[in-house]
MOPAC internal coordinates of N, CA, C and O (Angstrom, degrees):
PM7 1SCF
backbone

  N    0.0000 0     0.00 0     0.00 0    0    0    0
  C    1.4585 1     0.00 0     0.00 0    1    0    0
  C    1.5264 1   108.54 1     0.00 0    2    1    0
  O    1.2310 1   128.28 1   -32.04 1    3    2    1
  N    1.5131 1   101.65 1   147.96 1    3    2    1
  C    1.9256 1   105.92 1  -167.83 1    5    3    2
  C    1.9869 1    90.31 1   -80.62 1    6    5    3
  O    1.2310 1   132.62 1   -30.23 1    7    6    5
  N    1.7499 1    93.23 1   149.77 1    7    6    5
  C    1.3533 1   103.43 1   176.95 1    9    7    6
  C    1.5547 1   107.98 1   -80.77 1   10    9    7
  O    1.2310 1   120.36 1   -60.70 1   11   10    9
  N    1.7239 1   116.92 1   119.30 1   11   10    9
  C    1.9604 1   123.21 1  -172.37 1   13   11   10
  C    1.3432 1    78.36 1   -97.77 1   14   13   11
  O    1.2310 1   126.69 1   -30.37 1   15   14   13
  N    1.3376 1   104.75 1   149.63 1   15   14   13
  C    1.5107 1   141.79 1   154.80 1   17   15   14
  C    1.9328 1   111.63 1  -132.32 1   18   17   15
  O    1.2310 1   134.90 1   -58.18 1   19   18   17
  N    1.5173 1    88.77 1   121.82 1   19   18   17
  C    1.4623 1    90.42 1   177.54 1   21   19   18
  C    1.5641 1   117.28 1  -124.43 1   22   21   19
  O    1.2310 1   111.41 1   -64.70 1   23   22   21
  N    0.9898 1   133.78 1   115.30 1   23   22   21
  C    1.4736 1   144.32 1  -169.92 1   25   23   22
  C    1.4591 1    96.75 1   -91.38 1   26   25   23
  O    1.2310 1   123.44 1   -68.52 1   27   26   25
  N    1.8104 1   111.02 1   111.48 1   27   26   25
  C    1.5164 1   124.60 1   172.90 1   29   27   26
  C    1.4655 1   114.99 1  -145.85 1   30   29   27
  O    1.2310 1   130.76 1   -18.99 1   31   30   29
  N    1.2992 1    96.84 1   161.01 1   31   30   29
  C    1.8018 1   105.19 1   179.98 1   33   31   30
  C    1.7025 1    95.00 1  -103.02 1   34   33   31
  O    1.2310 1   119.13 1    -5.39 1   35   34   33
  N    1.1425 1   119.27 1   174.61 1   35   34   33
  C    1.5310 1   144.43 1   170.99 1   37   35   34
  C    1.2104 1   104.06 1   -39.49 1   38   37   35
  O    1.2310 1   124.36 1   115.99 1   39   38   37
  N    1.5268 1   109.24 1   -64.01 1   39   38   37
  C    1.5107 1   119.73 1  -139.58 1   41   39   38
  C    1.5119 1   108.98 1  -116.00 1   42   41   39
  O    1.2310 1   128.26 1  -152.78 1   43   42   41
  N    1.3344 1   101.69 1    27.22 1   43   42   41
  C    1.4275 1   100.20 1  -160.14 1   45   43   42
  C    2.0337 1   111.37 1  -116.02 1   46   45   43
  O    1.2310 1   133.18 1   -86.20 1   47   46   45
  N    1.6682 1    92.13 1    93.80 1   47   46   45
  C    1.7646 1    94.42 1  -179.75 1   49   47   46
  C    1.5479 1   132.68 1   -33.18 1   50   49   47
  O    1.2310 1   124.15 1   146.71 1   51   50   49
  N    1.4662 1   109.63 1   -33.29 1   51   50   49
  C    1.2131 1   106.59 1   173.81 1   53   51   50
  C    1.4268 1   125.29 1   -89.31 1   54   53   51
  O    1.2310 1   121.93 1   165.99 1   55   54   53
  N    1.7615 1   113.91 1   -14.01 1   55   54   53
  C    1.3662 1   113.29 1   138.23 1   57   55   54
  C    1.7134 1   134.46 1   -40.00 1   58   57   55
  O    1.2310 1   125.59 1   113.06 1   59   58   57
  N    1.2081 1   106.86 1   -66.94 1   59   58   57
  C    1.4786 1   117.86 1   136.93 1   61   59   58
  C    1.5037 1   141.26 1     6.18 1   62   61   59
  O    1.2310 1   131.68 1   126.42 1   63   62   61
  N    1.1973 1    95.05 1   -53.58 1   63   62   61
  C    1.4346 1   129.17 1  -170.37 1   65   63   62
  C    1.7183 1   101.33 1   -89.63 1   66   65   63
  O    1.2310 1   122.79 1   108.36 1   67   66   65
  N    1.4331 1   112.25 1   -71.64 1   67   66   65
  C    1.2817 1   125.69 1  -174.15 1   69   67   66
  C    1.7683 1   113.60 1   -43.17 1   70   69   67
  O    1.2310 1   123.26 1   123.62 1   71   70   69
  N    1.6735 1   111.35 1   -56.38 1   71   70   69
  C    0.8114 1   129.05 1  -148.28 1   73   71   70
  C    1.6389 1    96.35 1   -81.49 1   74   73   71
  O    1.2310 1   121.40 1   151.66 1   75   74   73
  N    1.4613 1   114.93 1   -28.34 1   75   74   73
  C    1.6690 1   110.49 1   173.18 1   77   75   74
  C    1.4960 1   100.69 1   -90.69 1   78   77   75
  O    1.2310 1   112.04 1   137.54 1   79   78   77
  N    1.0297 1   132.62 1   -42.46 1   79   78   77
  C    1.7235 1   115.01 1   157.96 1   81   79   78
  C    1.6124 1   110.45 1    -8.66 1   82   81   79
  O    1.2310 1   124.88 1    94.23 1   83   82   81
  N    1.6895 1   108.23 1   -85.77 1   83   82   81
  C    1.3500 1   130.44 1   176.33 1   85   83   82
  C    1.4283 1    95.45 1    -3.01 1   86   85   83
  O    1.2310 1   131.96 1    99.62 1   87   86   85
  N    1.7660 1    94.51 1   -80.38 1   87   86   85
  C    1.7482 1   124.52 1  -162.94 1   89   87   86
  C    1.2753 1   121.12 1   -30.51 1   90   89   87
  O    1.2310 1   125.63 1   133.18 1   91   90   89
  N    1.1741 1   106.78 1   -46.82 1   91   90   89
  C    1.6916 1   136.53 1  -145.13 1   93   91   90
  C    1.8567 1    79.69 1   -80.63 1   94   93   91
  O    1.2310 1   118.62 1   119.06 1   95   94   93
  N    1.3307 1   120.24 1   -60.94 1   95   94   93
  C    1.6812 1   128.84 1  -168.25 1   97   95   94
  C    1.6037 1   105.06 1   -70.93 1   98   97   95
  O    1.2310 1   129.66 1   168.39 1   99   98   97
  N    1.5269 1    98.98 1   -11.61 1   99   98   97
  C    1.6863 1    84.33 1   176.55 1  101   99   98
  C    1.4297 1   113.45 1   102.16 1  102  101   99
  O    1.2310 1   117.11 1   168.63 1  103  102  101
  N    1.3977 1   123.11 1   -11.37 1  103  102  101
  C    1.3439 1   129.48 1  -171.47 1  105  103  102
  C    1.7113 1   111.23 1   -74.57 1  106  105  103
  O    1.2310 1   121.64 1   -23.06 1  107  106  105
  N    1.2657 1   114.47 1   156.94 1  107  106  105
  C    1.2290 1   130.51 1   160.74 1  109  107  106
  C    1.0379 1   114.89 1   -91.42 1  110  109  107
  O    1.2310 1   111.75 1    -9.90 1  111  110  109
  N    1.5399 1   133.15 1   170.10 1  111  110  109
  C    1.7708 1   139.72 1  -179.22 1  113  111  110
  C    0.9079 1   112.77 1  -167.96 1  114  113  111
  O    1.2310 1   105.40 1   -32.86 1  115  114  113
  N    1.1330 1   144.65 1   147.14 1  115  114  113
  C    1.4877 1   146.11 1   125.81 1  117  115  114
  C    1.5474 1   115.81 1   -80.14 1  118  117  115
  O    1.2310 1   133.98 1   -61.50 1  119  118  117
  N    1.7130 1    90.58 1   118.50 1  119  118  117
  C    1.7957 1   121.17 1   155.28 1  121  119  118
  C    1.0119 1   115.10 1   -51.87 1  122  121  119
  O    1.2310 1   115.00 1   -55.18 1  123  122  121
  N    1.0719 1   127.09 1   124.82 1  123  122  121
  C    1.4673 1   134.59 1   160.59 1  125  123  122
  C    1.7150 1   109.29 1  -111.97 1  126  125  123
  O    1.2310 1   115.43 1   -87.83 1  127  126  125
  N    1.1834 1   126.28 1    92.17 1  127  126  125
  C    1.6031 1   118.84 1  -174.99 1  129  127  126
  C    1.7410 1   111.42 1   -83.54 1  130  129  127
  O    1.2310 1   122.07 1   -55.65 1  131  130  129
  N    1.2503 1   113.64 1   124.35 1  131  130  129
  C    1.5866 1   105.76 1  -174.90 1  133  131  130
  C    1.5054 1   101.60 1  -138.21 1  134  133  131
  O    1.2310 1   136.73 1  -121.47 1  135  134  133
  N    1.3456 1    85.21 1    58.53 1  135  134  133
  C    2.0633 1   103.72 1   159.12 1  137  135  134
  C    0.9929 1   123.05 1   -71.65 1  138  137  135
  O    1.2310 1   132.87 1   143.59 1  139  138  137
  N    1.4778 1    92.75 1   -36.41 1  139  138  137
  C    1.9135 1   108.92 1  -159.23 1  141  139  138
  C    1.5314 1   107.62 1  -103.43 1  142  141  139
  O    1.2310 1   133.29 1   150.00 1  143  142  141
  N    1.4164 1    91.92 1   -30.00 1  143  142  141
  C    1.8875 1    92.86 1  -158.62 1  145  143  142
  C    1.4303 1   118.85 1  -114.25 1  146  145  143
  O    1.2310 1   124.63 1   -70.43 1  147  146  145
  N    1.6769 1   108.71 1   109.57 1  147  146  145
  C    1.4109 1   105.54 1  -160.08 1  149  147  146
  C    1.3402 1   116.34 1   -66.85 1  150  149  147
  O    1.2310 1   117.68 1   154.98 1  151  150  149
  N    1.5623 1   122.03 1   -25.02 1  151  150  149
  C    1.7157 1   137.32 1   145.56 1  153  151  150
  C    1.5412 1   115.43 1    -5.78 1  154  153  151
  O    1.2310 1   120.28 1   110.56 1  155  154  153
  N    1.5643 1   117.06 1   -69.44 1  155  154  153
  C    0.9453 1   101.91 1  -165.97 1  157  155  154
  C    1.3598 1   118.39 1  -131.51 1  158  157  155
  O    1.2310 1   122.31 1  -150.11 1  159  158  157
  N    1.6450 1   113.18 1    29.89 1  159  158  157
  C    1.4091 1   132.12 1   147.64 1  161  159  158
  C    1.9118 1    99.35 1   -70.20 1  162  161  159
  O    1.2310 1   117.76 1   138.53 1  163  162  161
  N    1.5924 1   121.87 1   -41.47 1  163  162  161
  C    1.1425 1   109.21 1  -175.77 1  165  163  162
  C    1.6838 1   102.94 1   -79.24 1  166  165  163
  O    1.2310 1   115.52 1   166.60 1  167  166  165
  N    1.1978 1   126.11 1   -13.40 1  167  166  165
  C    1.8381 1   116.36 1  -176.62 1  169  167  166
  C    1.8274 1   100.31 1   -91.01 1  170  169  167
  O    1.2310 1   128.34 1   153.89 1  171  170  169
  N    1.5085 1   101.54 1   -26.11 1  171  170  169
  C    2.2263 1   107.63 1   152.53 1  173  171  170
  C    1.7140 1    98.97 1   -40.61 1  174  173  171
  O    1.2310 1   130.87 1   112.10 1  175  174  173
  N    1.2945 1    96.62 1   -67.90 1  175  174  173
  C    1.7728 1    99.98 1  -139.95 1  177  175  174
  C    1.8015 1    91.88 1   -52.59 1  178  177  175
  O    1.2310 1   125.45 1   137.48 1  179  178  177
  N    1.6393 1   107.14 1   -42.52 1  179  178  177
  C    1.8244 1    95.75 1  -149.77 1  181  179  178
  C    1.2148 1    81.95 1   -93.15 1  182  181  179
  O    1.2310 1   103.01 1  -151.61 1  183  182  181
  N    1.4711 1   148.80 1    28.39 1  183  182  181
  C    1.2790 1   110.54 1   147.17 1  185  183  182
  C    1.3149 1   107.15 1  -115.45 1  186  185  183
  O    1.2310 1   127.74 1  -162.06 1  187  186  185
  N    1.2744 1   102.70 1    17.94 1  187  186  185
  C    2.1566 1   108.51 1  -179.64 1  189  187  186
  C    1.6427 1    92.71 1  -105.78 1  190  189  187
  O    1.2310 1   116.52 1  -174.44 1  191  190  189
  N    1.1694 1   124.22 1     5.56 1  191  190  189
  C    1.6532 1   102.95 1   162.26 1  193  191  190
  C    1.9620 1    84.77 1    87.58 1  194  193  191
  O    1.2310 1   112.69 1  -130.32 1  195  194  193
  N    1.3871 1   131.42 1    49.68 1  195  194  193
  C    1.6882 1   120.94 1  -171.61 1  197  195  194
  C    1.1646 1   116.82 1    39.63 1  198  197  195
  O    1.2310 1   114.01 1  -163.36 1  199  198  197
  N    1.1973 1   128.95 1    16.64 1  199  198  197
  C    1.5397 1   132.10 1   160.54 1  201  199  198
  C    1.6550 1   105.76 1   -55.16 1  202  201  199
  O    1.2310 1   123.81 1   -21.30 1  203  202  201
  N    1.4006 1   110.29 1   158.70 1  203  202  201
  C    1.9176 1   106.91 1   174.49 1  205  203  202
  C    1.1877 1   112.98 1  -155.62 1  206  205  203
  O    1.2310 1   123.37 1  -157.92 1  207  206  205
  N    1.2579 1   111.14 1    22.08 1  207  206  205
  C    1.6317 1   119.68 1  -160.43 1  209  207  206
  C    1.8894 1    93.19 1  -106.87 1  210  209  207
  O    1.2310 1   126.37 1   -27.54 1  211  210  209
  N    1.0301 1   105.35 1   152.46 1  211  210  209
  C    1.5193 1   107.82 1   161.63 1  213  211  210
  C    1.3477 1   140.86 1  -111.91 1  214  213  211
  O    1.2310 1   101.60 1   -41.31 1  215  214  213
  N    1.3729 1   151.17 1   138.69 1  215  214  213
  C    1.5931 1   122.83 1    -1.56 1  217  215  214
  C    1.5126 1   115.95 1   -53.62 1  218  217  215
  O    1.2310 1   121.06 1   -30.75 1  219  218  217
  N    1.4881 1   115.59 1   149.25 1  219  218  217
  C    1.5222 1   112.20 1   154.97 1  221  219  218
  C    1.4730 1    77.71 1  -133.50 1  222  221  219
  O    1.2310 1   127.43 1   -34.19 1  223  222  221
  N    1.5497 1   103.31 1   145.81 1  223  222  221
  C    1.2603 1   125.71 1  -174.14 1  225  223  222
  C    1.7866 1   110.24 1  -131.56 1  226  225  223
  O    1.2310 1   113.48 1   -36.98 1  227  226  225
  N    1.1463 1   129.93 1   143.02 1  227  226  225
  C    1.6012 1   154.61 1  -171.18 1  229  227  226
  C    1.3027 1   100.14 1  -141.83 1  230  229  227
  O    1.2310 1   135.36 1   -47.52 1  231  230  229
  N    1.3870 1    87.88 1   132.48 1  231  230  229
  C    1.6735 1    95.24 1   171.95 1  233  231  230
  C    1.8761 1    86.52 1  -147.35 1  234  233  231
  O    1.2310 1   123.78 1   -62.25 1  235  234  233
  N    1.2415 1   110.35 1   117.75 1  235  234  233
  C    1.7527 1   144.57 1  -179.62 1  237  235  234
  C    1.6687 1    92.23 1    65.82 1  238  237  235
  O    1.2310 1   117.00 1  -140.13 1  239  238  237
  N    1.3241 1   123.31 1    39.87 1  239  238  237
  C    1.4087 1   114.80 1   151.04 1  241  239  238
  C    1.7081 1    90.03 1    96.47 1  242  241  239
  O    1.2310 1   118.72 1   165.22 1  243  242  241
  N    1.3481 1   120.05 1   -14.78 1  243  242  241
  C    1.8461 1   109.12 1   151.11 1  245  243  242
  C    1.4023 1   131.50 1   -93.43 1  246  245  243
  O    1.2310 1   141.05 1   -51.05 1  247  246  245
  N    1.5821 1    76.76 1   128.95 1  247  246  245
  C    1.8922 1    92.74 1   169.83 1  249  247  246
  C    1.8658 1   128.99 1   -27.83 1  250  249  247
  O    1.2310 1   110.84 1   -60.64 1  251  250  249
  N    1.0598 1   134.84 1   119.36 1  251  250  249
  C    1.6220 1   134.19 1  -168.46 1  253  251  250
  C    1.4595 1    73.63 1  -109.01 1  254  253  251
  O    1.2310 1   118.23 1    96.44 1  255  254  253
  N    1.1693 1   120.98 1   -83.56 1  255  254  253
  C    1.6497 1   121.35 1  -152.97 1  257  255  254
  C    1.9595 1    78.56 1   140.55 1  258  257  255
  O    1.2310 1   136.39 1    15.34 1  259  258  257
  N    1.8616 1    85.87 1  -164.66 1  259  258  257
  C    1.1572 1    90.68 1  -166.35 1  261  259  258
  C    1.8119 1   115.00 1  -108.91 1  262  261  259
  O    1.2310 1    98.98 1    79.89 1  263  262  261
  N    1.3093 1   155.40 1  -100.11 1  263  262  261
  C    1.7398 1   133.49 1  -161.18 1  265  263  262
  C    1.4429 1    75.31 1   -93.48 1  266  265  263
  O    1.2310 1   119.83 1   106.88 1  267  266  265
  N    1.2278 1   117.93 1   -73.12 1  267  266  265
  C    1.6227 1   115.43 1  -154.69 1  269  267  266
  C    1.0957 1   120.09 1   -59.66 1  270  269  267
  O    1.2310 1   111.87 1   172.07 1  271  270  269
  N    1.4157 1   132.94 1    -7.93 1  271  270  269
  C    1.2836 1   127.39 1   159.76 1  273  271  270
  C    1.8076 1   110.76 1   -77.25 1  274  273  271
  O    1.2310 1   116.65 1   160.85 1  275  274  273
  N    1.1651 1   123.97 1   -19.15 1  275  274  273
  C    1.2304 1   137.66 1  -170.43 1  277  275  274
  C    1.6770 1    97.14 1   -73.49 1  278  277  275
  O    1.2310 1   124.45 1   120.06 1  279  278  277
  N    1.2898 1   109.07 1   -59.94 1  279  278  277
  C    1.5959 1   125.35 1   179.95 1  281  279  278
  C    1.4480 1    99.28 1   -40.86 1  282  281  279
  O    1.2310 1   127.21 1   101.33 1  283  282  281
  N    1.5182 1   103.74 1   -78.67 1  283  282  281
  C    1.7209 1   115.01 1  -163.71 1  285  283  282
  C    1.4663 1   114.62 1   -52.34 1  286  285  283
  O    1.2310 1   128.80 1   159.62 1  287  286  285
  N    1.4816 1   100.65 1   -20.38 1  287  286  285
  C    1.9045 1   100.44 1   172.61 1  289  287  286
  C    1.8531 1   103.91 1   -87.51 1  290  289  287
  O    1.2310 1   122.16 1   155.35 1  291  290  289
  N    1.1543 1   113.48 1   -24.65 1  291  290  289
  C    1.4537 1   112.64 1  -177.31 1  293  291  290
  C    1.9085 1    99.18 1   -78.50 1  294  293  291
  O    1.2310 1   118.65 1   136.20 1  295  294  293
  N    1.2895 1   120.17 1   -43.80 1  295  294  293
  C    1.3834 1   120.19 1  -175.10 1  297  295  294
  C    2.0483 1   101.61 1   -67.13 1  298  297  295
  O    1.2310 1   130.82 1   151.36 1  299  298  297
  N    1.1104 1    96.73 1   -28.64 1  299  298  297
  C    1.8527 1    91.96 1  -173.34 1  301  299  298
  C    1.6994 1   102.54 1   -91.39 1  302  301  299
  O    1.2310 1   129.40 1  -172.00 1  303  302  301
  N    1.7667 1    99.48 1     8.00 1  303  302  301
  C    1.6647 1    76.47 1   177.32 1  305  303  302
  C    1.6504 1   130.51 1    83.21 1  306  305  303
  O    1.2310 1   128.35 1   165.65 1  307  306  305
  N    1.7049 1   101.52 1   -14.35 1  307  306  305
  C    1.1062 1   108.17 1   166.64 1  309  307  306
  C    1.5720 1   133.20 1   -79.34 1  310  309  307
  O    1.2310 1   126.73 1   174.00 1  311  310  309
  N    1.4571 1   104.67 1    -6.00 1  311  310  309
  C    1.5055 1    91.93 1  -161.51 1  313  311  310
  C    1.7740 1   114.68 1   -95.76 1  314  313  311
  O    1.2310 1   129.30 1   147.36 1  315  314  313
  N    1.4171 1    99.69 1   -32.64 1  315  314  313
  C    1.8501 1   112.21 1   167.35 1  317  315  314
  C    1.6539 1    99.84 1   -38.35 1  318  317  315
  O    1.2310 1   116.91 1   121.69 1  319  318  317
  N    1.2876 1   123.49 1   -58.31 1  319  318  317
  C    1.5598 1   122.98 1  -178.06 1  321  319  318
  C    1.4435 1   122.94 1   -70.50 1  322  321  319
  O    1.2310 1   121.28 1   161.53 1  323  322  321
  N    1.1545 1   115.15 1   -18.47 1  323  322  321
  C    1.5001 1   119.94 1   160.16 1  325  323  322
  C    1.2348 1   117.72 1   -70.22 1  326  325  323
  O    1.2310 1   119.22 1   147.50 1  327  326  325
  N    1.1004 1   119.09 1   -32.50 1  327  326  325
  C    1.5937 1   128.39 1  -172.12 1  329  327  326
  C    1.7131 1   118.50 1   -93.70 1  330  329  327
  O    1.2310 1   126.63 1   160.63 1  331  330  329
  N    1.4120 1   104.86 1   -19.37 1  331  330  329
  C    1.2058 1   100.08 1   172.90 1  333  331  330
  C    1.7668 1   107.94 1  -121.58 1  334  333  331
  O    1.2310 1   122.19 1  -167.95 1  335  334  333
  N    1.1709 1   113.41 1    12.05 1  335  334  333
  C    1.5217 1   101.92 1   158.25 1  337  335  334
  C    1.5507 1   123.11 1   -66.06 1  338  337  335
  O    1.2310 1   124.53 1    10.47 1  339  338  337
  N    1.3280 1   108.90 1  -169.53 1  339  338  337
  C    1.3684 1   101.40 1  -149.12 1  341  339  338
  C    1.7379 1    89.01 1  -114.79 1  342  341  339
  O    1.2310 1   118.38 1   -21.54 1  343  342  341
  N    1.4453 1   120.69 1   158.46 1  343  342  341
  C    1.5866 1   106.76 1   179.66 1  345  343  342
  C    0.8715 1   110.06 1   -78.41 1  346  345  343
  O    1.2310 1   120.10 1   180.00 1  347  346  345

């Protein structure tokens, strides 16, 4: 299974969203919460391309974007095969 990384705040619904997506397929992830820590909201931004919004999601160290890009790859069928290719 591909290694998810998901960058979220507390309070944030479309975090929410993303992270039971994951669930629902069975996947594992690592949270990264960057409410608190301006550290690694800035190591978010430069590896989201200056993105700052939350979720940004990686799955084997590539950029997804953030819930709705997660969706539109799960609705096209793309995302089961991202996740279980091989590194």
């Amino acid at each position: 299974m591909a290694k998810v990384e998901i960058y979220t705040t507390m309070l944030c619904g479309y975090c929410y969203r993303a992270k039971k997506l994951l669930e629902e397929r069975g996947v594992s992830y690592r949270e990264i919460d960057v409410m608190t820590d301006g550290k690694l909201r800035e190591e978010m931004r430069a590896r989201a391309g200056g993105r700052s919004t939350v979720p940004q999601i990686f799955i084997d160290d590539r950029h997804i974007g953030g819930c709705d890009d997660l969706y539109a790859l799960d609705r096209a069928g793309k995302l089961m095969p991202l996740l279980t290719a091989s590194s």
